[in-house]
N, C-alpha and C positions, 0 to 999 in steps of 0.2 A: 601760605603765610597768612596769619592772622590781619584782620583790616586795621587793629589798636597798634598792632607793630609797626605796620604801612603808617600808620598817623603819626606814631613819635618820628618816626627816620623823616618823613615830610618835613615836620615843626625844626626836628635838628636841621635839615638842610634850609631850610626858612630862615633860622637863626642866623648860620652863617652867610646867606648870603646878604641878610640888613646889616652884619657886621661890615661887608665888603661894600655895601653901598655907601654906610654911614662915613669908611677911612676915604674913598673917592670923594664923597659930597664935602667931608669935613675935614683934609687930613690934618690940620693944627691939632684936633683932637689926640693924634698921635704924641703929639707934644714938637716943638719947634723946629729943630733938626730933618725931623720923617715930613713935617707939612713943608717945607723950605722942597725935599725932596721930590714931594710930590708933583709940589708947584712949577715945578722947575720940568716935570715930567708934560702936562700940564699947557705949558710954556713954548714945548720944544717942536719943529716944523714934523708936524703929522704923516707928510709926505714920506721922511728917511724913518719914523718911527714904523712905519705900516713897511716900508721895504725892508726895514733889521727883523722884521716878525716874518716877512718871509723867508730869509735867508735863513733864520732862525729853524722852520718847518723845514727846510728845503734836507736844512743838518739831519733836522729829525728823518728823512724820508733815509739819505744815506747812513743812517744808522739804522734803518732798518735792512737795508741793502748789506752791510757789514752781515749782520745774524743768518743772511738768506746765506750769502756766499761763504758763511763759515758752513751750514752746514751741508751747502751744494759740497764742499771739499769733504765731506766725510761720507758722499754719495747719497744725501737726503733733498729731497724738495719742499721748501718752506715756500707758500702761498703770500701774498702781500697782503693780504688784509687779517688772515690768521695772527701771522706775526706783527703788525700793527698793535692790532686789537692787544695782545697780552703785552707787548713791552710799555703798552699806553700805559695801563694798570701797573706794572712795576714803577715806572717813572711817577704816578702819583704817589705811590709809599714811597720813593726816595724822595718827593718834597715834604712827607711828612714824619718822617722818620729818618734817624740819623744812623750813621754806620754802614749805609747804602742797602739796609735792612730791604730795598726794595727790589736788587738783583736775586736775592732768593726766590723772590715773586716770578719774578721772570724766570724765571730756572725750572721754577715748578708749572707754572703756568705752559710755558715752550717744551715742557715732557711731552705735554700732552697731546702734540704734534709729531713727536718723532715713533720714526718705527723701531721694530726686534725690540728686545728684553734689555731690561736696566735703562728706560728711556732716563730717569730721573739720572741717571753720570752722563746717559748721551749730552743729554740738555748741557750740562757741567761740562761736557767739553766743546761741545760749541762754544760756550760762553765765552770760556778758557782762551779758546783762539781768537775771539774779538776782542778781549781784554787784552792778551798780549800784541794786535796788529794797533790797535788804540796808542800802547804804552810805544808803540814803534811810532806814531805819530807825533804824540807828545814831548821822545827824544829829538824828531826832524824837527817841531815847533822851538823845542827849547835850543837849538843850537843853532837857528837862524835866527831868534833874539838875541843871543848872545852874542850874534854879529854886529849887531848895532853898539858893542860897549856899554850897551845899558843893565844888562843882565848878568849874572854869572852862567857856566858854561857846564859848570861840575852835573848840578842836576842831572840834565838831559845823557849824562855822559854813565850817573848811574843808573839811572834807568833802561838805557839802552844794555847796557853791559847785563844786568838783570833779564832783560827779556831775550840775546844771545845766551845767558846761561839757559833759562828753560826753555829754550826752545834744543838744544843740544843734548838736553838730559831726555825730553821728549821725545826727539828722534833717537838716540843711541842707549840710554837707559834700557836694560833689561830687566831690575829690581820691580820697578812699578808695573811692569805685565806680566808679573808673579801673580800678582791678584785681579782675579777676572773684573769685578768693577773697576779697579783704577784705568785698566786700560781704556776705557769708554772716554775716560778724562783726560789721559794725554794723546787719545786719538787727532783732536781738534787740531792741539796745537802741532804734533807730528806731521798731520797733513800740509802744512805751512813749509815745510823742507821738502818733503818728497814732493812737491809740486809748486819747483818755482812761480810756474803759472797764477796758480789759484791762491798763492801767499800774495802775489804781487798785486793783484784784483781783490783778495782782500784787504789791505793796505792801503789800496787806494782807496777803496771806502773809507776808511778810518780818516786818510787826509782831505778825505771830500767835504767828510764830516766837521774836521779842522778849520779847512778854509770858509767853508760856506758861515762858521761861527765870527771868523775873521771879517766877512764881508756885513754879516750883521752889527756886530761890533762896530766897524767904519762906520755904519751907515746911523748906527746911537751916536757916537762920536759928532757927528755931522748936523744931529738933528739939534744936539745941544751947543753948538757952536766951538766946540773944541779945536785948537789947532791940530796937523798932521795927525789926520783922523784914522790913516792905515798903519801909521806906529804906534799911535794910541791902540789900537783894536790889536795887535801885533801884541804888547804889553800886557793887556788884562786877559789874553787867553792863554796868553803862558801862564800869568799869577794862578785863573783861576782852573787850570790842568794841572798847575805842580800841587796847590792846596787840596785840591780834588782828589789826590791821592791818597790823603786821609780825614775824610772828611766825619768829623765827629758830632759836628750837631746838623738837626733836619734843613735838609737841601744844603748845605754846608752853608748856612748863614753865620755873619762875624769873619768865619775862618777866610772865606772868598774877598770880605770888603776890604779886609786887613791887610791880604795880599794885594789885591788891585788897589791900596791909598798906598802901599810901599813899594811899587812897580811903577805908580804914573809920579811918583814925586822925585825920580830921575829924571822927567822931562820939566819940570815944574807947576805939571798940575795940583791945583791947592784938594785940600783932604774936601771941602763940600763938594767939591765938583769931580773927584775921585769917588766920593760915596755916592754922587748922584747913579753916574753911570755904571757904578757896582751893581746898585738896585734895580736900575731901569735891565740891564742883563738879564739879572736875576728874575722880574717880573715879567719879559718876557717869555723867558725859557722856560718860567713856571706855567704860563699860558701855553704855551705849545705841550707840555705835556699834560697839563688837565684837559685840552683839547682830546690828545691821541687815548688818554684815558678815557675821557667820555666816551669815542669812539666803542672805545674795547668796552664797555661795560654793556653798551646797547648791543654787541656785537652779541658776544658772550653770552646774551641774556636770552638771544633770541630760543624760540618763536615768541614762549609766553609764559617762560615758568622764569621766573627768580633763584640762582644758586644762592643760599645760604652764606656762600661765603663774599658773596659780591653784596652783599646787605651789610655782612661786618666790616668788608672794604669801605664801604658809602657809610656806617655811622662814624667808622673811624678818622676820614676823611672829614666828615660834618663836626665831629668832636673837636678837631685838630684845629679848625678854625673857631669854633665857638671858643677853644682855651685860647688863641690867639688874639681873639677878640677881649675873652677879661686879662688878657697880659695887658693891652693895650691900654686897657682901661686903666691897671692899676699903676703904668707907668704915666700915663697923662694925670693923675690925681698923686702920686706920690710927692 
């Protein structure tokens, strides 16, 4: 790689990060709302803030733990730092791209791990089976809020019935191992029947993953002085799992705060303090994943050569915040 190239990606990544300095040092600049936000982030005891960050990672670790044991079920051995490394790098393109554009990444990225022929469906069904142990999580999250009378119940009720259909079609389906690739894809989720064992250890990831966001959650709740901070934390991770499910802008911003100011205002929390803790979530969770991304890009990179395609990761990432940055701008001057 040329050293001019090396220099712009520098100045791009330079750019962005005096844009991040400039919203921490100033966030009024954001305009009143987002500084209130901040301030209040800011404000809040450091102590439960640094323990929701861990509980936060802890999610991220059994989410990696899910990808291992999905594809332990398919008789492959996923390494913990391999798998790291590449889901780090999808979770940054799904904070900056919408549509969850960033599990593709991961899909192509985790090929690159599996053995035999047609890794790229293997990868797809591994997936396949942590997406559906997840949605099996998300049915148990949604239907023990709904216990509280706070919630409705229906959600959780089609999801689950969604993820019993394909998992049924998966195991007893003939039509889709007509074709030698698909089968690679309903392998994952197949293996999840024929081994109550290893569906049920995967699952458990998925809920490990649940709770440990649960216990992060409590512990923001806690740090901003909120009341019944484990119903609270109970609440925003149903909102922000049911909205999650179609999440149409990057990192599913809007879509998430919208759900978590119409989930806590059954309990009577007001919409500032409903957005506070949307955001402080959110910026967390974004920190845990630029972390695991970091990781996987130094991972990835080693010994000394630069992939081409980890350069258009990193300008696109640098891009993402530079435009984020003149949003900003034109919403504070508008």
């Amino acid at each position: 790689m040329r050293i001019g190239q090396q220099t712009s990606k520098f100045l791009a990544a330079a750019v962005a990060i005096a844009g991040v300095v400039l919203v921490v040092s100033r966030p009024d600049f954001l305009g009143d709302q987002a500084g209130r936000t901040v301030n209040a982030f800011r404000s809040a005891n450091p102590l439960w803030i640094a323990a929701a960050f861990v509980a936060f990672a802890l999610g991220y670790v059994s989410y990696v733990g899910s990808w291992r044991a999905s594809a332990a079920g398919m008789g492959m051995k996923l390494g913990f730092r391999p798998t790291l490394a590449r889901l780090g790098i999808g979770s940054v393109v799904n904070t900056f791209a919408p549509a969850r554009a960033g599990d593709a990444v991961k899909i192509a990225l985790m090929s690159e791990t599996m053995s035999g022929p047609d890794k790229l469906w293997t990868a797809g069904g591994v997936y396949a089976a942590v997406a559906a142990s997840r949605a099996a999580a998300v049915t148990v999250l949604t239907l023990v809020a709904s216990s509280t009378g706070l919630l409705p119940a229906w959600p959780g009720m089609v999801i689950g019935a969604a993820v019993v259909s394909v998992a049924a079609a998966a195991r007893f389906s003939t039509r889709a191992r007509r074709f030698k690739r698909a089968v690679h894809l309903v392998e994952g989720i197949a293996a999840l029947t024929q081994s109550p064992r290893r569906g049920a250890v995967l699952i458990g990831w998925a809920l490990a993953t649940t709770g440990a966001r649960i216990l992060a959650v409590a512990g923001l709740a806690s740090a901003f002085g909120l009341p019944r901070p484990f119903l609270v934390a109970l609440l925003v991770v149903t909102a922000l799992d049911l909205s999650g499910a179609l999440p149409l802008t990057p990192g599913n911003v809007g879509v998430a705060s919208g759900a978590v100011m119409v989930a806590l205002g059954t309990v009577g929390i007001s919409v500032a303090a409903s957005l506070t803790i949307s955001v402080a979530v959110q910026a967390l969770e974004t920190l845990v994943s630029l972390s695991a991304g970091a990781f996987g890009t130094v991972y990835l990179a080693r010994p000394v050569t630069i992939r081409p395609w980890l350069i258009r990761a990193g300008s696109l990432t640098a891009a993402g915040s530079a435009a984020a940055l003149v949003g900003a701008v034109v919403m504070r001057f508008a």
